[in-house]
PyMOL commands that place a pseudoatom at each C-alpha (Angstrom):
pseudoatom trace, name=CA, resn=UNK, resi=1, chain=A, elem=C, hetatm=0, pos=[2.948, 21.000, -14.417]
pseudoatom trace, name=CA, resn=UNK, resi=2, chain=A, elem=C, hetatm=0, pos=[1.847, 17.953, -16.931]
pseudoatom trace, name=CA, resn=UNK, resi=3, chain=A, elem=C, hetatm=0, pos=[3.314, 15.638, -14.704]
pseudoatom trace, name=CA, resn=UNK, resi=4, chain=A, elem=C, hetatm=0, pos=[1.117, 16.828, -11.897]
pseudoatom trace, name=CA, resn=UNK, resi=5, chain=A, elem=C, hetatm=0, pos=[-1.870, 16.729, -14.117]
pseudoatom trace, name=CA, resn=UNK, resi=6, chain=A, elem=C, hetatm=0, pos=[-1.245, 13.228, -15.472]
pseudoatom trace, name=CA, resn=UNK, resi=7, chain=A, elem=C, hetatm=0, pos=[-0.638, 12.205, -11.630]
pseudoatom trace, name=CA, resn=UNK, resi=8, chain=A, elem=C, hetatm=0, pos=[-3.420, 13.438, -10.447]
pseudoatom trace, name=CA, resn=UNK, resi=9, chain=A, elem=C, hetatm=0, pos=[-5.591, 11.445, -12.929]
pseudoatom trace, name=CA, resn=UNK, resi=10, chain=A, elem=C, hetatm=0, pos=[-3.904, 8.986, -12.192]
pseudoatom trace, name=CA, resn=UNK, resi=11, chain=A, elem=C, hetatm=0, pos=[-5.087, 9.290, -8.663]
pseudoatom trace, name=CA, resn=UNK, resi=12, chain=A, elem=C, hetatm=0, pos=[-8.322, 10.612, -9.526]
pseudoatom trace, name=CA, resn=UNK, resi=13, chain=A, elem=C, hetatm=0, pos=[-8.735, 7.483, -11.408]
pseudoatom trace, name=CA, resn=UNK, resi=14, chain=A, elem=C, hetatm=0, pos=[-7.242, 5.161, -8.259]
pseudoatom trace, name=CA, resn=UNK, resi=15, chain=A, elem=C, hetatm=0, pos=[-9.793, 7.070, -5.950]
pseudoatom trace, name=CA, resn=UNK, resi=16, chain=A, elem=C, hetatm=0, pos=[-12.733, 7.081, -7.853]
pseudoatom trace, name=CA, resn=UNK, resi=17, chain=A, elem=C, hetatm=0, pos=[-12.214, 3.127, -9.015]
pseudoatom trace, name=CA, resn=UNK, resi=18, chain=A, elem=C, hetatm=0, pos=[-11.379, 1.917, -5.368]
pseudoatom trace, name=CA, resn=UNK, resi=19, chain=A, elem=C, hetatm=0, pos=[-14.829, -0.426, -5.461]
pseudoatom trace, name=CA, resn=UNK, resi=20, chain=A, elem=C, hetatm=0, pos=[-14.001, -1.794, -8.808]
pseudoatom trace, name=CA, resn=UNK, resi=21, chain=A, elem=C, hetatm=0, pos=[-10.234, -2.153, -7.983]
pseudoatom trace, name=CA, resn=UNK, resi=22, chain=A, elem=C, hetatm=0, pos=[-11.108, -3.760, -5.156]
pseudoatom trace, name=CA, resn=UNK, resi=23, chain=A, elem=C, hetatm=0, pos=[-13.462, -6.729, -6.794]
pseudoatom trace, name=CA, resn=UNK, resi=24, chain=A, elem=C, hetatm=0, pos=[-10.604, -7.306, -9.202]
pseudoatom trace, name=CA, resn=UNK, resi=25, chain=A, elem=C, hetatm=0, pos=[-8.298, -7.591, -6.326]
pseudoatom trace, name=CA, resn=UNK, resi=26, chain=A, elem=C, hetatm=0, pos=[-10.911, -10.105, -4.763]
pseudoatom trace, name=CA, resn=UNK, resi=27, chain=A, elem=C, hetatm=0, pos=[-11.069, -12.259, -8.262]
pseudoatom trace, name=CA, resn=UNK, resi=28, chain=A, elem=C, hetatm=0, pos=[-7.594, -12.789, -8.324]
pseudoatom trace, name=CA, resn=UNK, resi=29, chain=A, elem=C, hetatm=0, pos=[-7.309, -13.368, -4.226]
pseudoatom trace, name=CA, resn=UNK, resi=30, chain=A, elem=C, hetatm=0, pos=[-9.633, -15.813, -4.492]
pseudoatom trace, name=CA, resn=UNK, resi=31, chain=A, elem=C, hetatm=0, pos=[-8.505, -17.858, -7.602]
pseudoatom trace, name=CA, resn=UNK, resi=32, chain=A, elem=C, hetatm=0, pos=[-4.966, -17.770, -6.472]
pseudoatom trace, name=CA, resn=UNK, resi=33, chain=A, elem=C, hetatm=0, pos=[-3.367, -20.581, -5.158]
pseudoatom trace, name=CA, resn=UNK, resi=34, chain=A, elem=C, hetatm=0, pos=[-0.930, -18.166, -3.659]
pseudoatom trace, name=CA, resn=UNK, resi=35, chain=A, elem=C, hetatm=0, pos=[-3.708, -16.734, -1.400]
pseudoatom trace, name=CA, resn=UNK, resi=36, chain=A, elem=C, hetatm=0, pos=[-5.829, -19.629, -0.273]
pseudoatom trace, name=CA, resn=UNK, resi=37, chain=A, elem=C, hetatm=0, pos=[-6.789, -18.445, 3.565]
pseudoatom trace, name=CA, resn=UNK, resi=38, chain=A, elem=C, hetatm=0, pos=[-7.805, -14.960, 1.898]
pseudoatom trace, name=CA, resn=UNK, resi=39, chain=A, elem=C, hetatm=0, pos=[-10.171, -17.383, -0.530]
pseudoatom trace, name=CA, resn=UNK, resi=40, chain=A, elem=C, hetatm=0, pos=[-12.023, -18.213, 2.475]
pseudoatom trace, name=CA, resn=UNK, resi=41, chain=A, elem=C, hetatm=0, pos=[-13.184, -14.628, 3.668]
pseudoatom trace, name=CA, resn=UNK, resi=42, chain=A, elem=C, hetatm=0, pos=[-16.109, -13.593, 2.332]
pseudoatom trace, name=CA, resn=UNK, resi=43, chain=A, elem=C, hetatm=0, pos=[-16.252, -10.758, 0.189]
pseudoatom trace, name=CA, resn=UNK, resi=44, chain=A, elem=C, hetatm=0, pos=[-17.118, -8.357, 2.521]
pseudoatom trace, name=CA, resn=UNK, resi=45, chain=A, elem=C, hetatm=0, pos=[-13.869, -9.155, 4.705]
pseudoatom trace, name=CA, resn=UNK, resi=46, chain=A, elem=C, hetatm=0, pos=[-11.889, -8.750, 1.583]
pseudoatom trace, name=CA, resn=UNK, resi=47, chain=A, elem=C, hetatm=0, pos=[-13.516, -5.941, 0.406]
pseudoatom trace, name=CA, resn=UNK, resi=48, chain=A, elem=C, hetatm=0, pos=[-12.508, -4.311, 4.112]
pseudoatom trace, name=CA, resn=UNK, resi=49, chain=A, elem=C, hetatm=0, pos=[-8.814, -5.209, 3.505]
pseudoatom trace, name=CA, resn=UNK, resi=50, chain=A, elem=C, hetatm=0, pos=[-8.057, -3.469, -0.007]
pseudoatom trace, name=CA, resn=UNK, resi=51, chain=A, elem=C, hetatm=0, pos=[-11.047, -0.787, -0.493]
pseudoatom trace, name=CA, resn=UNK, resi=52, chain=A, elem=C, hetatm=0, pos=[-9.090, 1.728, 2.162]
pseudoatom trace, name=CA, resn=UNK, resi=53, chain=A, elem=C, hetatm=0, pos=[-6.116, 0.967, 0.730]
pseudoatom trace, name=CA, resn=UNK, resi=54, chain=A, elem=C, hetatm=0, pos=[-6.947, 2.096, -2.524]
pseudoatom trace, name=CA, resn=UNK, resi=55, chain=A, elem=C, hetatm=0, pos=[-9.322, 4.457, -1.520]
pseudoatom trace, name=CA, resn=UNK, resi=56, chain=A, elem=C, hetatm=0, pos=[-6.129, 7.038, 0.346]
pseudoatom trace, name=CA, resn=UNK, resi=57, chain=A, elem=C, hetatm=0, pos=[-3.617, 6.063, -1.923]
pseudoatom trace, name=CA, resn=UNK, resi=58, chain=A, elem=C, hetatm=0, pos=[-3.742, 9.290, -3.170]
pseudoatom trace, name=CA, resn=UNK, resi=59, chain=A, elem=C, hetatm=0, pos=[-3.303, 10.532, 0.645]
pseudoatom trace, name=CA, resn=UNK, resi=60, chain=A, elem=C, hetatm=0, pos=[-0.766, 8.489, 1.827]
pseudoatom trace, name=CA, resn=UNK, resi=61, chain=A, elem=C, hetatm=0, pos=[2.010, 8.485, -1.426]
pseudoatom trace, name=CA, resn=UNK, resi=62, chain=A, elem=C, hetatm=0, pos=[2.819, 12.089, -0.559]
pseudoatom trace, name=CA, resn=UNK, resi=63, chain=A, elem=C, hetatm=0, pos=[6.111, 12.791, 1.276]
pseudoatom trace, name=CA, resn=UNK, resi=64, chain=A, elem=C, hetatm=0, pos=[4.187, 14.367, 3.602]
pseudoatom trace, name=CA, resn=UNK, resi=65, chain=A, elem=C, hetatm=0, pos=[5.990, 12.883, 6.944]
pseudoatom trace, name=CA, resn=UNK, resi=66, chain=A, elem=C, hetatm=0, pos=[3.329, 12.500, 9.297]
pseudoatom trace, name=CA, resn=UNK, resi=67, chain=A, elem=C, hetatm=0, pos=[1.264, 10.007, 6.969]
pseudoatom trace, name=CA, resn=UNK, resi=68, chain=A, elem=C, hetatm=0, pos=[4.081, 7.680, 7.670]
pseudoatom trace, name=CA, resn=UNK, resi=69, chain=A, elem=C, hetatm=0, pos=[3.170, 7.131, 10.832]
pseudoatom trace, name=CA, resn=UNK, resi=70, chain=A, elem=C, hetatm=0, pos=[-0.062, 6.580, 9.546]
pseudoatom trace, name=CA, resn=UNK, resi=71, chain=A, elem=C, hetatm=0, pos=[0.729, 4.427, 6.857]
pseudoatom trace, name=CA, resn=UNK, resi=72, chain=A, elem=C, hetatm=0, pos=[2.654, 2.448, 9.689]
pseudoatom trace, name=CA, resn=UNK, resi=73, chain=A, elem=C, hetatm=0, pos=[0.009, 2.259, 12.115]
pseudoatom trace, name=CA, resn=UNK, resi=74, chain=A, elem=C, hetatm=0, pos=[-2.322, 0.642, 9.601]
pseudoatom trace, name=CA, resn=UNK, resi=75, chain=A, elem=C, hetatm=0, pos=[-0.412, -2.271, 7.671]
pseudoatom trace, name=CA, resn=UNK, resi=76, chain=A, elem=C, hetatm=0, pos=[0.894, -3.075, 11.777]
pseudoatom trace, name=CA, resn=UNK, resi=77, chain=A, elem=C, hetatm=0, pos=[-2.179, -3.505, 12.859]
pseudoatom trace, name=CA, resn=UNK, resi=78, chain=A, elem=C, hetatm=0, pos=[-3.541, -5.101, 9.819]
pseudoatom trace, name=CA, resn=UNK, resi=79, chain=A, elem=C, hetatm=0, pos=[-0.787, -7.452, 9.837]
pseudoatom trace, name=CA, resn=UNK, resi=80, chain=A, elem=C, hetatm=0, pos=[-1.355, -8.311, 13.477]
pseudoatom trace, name=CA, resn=UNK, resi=81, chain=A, elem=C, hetatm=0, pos=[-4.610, -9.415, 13.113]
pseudoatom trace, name=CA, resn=UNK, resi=82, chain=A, elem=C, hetatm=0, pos=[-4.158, -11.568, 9.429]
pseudoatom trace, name=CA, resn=UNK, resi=83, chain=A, elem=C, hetatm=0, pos=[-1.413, -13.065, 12.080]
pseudoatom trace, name=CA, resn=UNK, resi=84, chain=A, elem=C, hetatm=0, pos=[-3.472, -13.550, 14.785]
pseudoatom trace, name=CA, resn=UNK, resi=85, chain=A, elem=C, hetatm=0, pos=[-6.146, -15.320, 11.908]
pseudoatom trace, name=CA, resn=UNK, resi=86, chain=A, elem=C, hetatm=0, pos=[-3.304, -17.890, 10.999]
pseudoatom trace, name=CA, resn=UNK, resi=87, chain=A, elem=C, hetatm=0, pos=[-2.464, -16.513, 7.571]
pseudoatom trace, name=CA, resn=UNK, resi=88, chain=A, elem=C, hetatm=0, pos=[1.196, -16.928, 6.537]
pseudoatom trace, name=CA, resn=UNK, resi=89, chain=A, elem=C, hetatm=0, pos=[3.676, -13.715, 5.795]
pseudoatom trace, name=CA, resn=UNK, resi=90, chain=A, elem=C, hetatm=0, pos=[4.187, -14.958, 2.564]
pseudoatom trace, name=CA, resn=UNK, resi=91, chain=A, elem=C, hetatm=0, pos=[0.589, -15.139, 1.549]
pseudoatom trace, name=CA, resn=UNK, resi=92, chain=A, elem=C, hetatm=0, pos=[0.035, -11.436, 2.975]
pseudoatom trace, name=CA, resn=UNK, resi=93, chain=A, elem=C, hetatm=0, pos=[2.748, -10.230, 1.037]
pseudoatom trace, name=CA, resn=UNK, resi=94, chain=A, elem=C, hetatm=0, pos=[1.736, -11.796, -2.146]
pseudoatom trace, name=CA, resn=UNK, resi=95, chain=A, elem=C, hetatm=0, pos=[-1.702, -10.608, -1.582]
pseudoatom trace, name=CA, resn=UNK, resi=96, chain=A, elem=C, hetatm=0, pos=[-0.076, -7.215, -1.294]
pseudoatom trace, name=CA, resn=UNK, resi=97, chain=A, elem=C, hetatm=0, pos=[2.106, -7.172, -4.662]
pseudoatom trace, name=CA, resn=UNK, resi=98, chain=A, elem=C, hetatm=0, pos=[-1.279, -8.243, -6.031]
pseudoatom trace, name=CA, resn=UNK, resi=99, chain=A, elem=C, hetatm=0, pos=[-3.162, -5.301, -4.811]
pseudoatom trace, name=CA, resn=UNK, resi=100, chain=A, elem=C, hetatm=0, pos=[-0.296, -3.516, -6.888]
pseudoatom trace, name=CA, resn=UNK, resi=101, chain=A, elem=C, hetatm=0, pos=[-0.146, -5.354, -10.324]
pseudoatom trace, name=CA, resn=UNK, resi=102, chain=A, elem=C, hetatm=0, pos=[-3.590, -5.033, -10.403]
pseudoatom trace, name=CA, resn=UNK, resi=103, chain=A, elem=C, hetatm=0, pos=[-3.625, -1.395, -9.272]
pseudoatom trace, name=CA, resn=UNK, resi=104, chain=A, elem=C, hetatm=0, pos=[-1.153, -1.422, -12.191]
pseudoatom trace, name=CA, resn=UNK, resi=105, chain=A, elem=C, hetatm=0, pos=[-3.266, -3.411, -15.087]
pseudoatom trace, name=CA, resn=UNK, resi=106, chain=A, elem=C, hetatm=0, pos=[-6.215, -0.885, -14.220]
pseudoatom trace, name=CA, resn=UNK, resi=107, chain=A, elem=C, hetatm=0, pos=[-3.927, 2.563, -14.679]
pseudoatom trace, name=CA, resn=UNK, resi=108, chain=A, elem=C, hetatm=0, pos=[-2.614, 0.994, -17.549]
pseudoatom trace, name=CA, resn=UNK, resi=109, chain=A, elem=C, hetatm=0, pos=[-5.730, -0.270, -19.347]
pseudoatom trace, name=CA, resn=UNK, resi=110, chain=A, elem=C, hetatm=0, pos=[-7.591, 3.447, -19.125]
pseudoatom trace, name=CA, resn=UNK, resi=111, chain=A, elem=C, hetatm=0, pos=[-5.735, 4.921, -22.548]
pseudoatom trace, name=CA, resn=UNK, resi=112, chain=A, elem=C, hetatm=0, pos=[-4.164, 7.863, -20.400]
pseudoatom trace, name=CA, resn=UNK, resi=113, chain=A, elem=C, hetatm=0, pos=[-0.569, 6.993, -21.495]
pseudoatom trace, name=CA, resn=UNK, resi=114, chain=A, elem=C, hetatm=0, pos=[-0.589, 8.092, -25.583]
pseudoatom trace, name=CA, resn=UNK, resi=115, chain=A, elem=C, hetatm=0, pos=[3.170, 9.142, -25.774]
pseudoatom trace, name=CA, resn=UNK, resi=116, chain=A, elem=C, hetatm=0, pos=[6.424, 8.597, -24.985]
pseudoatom trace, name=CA, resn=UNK, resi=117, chain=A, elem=C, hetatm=0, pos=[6.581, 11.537, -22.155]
pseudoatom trace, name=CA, resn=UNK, resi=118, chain=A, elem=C, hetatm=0, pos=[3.504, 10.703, -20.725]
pseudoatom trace, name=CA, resn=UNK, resi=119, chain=A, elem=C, hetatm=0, pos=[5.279, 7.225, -19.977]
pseudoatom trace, name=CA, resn=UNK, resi=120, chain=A, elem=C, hetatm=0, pos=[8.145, 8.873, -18.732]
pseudoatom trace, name=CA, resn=UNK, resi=121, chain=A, elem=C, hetatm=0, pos=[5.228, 10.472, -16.433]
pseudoatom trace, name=CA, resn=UNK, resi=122, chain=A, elem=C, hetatm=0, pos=[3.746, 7.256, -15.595]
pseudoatom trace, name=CA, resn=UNK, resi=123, chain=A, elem=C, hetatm=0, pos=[6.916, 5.249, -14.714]
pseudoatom trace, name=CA, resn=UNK, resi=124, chain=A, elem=C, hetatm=0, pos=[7.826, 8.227, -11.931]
pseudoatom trace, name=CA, resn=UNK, resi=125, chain=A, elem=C, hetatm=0, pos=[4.435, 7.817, -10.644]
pseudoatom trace, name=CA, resn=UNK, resi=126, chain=A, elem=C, hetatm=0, pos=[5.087, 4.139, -10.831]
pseudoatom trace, name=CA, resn=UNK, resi=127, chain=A, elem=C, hetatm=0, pos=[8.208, 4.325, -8.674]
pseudoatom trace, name=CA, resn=UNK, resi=128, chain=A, elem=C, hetatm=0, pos=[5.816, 6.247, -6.265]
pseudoatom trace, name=CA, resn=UNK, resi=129, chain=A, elem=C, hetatm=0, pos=[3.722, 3.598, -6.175]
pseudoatom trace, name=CA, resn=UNK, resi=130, chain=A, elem=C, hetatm=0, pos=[6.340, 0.766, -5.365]
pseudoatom trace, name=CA, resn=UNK, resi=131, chain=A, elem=C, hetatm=0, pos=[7.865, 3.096, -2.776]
pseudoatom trace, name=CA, resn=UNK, resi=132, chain=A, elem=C, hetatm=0, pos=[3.874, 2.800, -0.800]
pseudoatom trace, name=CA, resn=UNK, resi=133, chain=A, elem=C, hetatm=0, pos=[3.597, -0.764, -1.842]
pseudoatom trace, name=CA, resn=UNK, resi=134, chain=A, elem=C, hetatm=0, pos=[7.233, -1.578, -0.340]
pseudoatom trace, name=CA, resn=UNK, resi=135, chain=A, elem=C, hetatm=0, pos=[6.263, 0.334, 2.771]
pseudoatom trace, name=CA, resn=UNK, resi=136, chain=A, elem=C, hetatm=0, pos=[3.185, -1.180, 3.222]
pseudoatom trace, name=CA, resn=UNK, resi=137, chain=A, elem=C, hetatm=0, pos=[5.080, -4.733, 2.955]
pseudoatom trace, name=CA, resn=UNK, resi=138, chain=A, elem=C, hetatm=0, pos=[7.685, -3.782, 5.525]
pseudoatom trace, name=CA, resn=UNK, resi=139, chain=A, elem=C, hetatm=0, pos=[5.222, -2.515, 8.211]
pseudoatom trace, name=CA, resn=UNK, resi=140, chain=A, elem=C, hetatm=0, pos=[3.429, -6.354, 7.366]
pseudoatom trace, name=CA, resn=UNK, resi=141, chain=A, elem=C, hetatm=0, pos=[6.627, -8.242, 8.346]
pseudoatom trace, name=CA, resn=UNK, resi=142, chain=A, elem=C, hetatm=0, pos=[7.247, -5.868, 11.192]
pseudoatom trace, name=CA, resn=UNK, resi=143, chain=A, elem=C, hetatm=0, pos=[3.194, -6.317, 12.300]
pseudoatom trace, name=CA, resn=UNK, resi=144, chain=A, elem=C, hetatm=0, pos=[3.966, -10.518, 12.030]
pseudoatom trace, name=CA, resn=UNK, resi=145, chain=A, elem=C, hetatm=0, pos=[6.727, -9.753, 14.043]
pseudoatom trace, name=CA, resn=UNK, resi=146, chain=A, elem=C, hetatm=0, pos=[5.135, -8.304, 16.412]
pseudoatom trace, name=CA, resn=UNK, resi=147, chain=A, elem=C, hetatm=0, pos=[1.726, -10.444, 17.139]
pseudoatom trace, name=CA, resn=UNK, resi=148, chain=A, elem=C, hetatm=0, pos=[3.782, -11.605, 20.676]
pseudoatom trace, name=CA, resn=UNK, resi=149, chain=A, elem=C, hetatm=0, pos=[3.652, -7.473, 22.024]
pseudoatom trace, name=CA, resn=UNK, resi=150, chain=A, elem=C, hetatm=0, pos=[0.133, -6.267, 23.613]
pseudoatom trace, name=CA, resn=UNK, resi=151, chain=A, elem=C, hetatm=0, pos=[-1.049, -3.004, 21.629]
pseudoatom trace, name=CA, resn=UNK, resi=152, chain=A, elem=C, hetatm=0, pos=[-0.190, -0.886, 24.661]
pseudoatom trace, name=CA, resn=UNK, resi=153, chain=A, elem=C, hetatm=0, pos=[3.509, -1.927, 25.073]
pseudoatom trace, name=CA, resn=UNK, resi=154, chain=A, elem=C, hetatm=0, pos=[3.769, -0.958, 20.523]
pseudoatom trace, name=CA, resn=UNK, resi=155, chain=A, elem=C, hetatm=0, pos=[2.061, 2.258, 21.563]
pseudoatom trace, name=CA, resn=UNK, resi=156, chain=A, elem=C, hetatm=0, pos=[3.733, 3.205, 24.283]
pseudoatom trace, name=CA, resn=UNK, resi=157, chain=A, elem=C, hetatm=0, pos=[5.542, 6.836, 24.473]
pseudoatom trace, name=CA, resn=UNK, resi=158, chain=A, elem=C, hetatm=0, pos=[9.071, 6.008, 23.003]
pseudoatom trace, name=CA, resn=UNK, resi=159, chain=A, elem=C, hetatm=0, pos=[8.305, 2.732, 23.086]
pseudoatom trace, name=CA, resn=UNK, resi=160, chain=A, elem=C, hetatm=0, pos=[8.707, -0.294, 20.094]
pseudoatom trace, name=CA, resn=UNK, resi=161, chain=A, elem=C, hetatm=0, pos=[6.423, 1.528, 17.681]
pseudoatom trace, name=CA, resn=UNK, resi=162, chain=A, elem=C, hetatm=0, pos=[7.526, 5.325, 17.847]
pseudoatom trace, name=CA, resn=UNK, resi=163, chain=A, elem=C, hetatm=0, pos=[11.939, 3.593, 17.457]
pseudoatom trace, name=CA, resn=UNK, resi=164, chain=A, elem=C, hetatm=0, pos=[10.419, 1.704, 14.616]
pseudoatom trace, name=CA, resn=UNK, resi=165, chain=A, elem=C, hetatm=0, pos=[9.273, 4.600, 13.028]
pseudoatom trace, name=CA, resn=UNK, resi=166, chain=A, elem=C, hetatm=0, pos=[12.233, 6.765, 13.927]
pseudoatom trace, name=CA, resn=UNK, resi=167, chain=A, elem=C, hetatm=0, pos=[14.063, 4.098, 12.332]
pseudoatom trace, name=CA, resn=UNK, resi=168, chain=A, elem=C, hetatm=0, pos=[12.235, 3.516, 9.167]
pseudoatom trace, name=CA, resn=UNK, resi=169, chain=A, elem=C, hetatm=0, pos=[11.598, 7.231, 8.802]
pseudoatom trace, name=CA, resn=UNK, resi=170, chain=A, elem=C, hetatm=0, pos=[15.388, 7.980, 8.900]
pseudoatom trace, name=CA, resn=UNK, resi=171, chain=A, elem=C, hetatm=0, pos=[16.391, 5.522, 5.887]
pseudoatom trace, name=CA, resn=UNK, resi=172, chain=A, elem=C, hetatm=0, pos=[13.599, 5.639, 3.562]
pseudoatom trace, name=CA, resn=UNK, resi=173, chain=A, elem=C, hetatm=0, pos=[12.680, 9.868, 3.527]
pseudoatom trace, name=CA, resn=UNK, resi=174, chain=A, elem=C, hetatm=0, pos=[16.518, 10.687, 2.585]
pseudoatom trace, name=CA, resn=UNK, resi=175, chain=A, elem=C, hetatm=0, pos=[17.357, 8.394, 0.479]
pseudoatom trace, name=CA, resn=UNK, resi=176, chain=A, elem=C, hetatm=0, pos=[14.026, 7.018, -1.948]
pseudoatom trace, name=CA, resn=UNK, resi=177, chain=A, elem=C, hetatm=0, pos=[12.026, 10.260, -2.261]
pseudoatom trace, name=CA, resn=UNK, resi=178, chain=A, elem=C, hetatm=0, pos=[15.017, 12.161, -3.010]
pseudoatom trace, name=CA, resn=UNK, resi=179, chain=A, elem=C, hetatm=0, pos=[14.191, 12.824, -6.664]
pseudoatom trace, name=CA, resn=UNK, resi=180, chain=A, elem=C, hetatm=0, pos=[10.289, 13.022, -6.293]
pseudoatom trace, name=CA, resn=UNK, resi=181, chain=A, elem=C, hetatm=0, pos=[8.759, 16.061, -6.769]
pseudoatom trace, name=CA, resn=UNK, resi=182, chain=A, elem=C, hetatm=0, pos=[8.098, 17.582, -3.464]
pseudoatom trace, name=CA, resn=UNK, resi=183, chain=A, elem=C, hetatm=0, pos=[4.061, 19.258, -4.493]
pseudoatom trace, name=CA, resn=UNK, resi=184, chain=A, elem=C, hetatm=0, pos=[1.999, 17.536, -6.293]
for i in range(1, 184): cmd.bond("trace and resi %d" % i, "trace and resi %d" % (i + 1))
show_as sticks, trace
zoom trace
């Protein structure tokens, strides 16, 4: 039960904090040598790629099996496009991991954690967190790997995208949320 309240400030905290999440995501994309075609959106384009992002993570870290798909469907397409825009894998991802650390910083800098159990809490919700952010990065590399398929021939009825998922589905949902609570 205190882990569910401490997680749901957490998110809470995630949800309500998307904007300003999001403009410290955009400081560091665009001061990071590591991201330099992001640096030339303006801050309204960046602001589209992170805000939504942050603003379901609360949504879309359940184990609830459908969101998959959903989760999926987004960082694809997303991916696609930043493709499609000439921006390398490697700067996506990184641009990714940052949306993370500074997901991270932000949790960390709001004096929730006072003790050593509500650490313990924190790190489980932590692992939750990497298991999104390491999904999100996979369906990236699969969207870059994909830019040469039309959208209708990924959507197609037991077609690239629904094997993919089958796939994906079939590893991760045994095996990494295993020991995560199953309600939050």
């Amino acid at each position: 039960m205190v882990f569910i309240m401490l997680y749901n400030r957490f998110i809470r905290i995630i949800e309500n904090h998307a904007d300003s999440l999001t403009k410290n995501w955009i400081k560091e994309i665009k001061s990071n040598s590591g991201t330099q075609n992001y640096a030339k959106l303006t801050d309204a384009e960046l602001h589209n790629i992170v805000y939504d992002v942050y603003k379901k993570l609360g949504h879309w870290i359940t184990k609830d099996e459908h969101l998959l798909k959903e989760i999926c469907e987004y960082f694809v397409a997303n991916a696609r496009k930043l493709s499609k825009e000439n921006f390398k894998l490697s700067e996506v991802i990184y641009a990714t991991i940052l949306a993370r650390v500074e997901l991270w910083k932000y949790l960390t800098s709001q004096g929730m954690i006072s003790d050593a159990v509500d650490l313990n809490r924190a790190m489980d919700f932590s692992q939750r967190i990497n298991y999104f952010f390491d999904k999100a990065i996979y369906f990236t590399t699969i969207g870059f790997e994909t830019t040469h398929l039309n959208d209708d021939d990924l959507n197609e009825p037991d077609g690239f995208f629904d094997k993919l998922f089958e796939s994906f589905k079939i590893l991760l949902i045994k095996d990494a949320t295993e020991n995560l609570p199953d309600k939050i």
